[in-house]
C-alpha positions in Angstrom: -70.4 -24.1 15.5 -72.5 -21.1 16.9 -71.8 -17.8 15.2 -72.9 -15.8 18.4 -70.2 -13.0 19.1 -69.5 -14.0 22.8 -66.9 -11.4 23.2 -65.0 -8.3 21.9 -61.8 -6.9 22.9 -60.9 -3.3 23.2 -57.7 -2.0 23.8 -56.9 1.1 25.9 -54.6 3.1 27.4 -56.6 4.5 30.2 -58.7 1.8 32.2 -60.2 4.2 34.8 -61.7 6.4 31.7 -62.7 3.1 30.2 -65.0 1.6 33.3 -66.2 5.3 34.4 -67.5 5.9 30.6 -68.8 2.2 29.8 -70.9 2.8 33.9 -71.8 6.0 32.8 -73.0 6.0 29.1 -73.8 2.4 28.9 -74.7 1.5 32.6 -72.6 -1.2 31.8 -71.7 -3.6 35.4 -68.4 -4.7 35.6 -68.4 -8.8 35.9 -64.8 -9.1 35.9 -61.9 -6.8 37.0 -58.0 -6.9 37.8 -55.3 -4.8 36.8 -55.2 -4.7 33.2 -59.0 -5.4 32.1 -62.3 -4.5 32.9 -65.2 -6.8 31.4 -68.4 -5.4 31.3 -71.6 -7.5 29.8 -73.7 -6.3 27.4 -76.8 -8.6 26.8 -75.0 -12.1 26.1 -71.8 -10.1 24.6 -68.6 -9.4 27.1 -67.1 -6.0 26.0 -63.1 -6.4 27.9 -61.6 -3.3 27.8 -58.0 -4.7 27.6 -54.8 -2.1 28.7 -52.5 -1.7 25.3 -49.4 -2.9 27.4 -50.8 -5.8 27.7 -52.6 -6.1 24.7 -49.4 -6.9 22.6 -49.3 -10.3 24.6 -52.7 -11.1 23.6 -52.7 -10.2 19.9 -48.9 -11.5 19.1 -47.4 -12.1 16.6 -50.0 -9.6 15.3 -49.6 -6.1 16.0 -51.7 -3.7 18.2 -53.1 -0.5 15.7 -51.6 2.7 16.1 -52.4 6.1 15.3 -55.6 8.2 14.2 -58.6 6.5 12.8 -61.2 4.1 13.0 -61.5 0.2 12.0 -64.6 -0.5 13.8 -68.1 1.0 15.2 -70.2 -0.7 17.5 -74.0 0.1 16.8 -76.4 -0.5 20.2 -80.1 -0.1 19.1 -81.9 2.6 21.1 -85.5 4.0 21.8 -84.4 7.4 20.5 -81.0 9.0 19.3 -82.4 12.3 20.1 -82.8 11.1 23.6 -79.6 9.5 23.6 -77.7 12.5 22.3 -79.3 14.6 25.2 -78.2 12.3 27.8 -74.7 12.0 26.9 -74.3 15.7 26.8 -75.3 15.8 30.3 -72.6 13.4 30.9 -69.9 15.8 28.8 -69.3 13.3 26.0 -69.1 14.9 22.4 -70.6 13.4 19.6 -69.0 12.6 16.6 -72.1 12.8 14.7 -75.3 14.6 15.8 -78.8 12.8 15.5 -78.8 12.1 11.5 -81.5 10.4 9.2 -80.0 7.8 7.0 -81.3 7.0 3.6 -81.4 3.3 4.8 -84.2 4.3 7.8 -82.6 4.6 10.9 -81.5 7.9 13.0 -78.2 8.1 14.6 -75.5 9.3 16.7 -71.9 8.6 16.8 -69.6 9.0 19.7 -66.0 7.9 20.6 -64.6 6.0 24.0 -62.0 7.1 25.9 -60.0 4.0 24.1 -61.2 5.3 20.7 -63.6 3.3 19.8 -66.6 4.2 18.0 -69.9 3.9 18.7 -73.0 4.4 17.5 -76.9 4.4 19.0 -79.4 3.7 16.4 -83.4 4.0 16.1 -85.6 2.9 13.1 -87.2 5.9 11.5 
């Protein structure tokens, strides 16, 4: 058995905020699209952005999360946070965290998804 992630599910309840933030941050390209998903690659990893409606079909019996909070951050290793940080200003998305050192030796930032999701870009110090 391979223990490659080949794809992650996100759920949302606005799909059109979802594909115009995962083009615009992540220059992500949609490779599949109808009316209650948009897939978008990320190196061999399918991110679907899934509507909540639906979700509940696809995660029965278990139950979709509600309310505040995370359970998750994605980490995508970048060139520079600082850069990164910079370039998603331009784009009016707010960081959660600014550009931070860790004691472990990498510098990030944190942002959320219009689904809620959390994310973080990463460099080695």
């Amino acid at each position: 058995m391979s223990h490659d992630i080949f794809a992650i599910t996100l759920v949302t309840r606005d799909l059109v905020a979802a594909e115009k933030f995962y083009r615009e941050v992540f220059d992500a390209k949609t490779v599949h699209s109808d009316e209650v998903s948009r897939v978008f690659k990320f190196g061999s990893v399918l991110i679907n952005c899934l509507d909540s409606q639906d979700a509940e079909g696809l995660f029965a019996p278990a139950a979709v999360a509600a309310g505040p909070g995370h359970a998750s951050m994605l980490t995508i290793q970048v060139e520079s946070a600082d850069d990164e940080a910079a370039r998603l200003e331009t784009l009016g998305v707010k960081l959660n965290t600014p550009p931070t050192d860790k004691a472990w030796g990498i510098r990030t930032i944190t942002f959320v998804d219009p689904s809620g999701q959390l994310w973080e870009f990463s460099n080695p110090i």
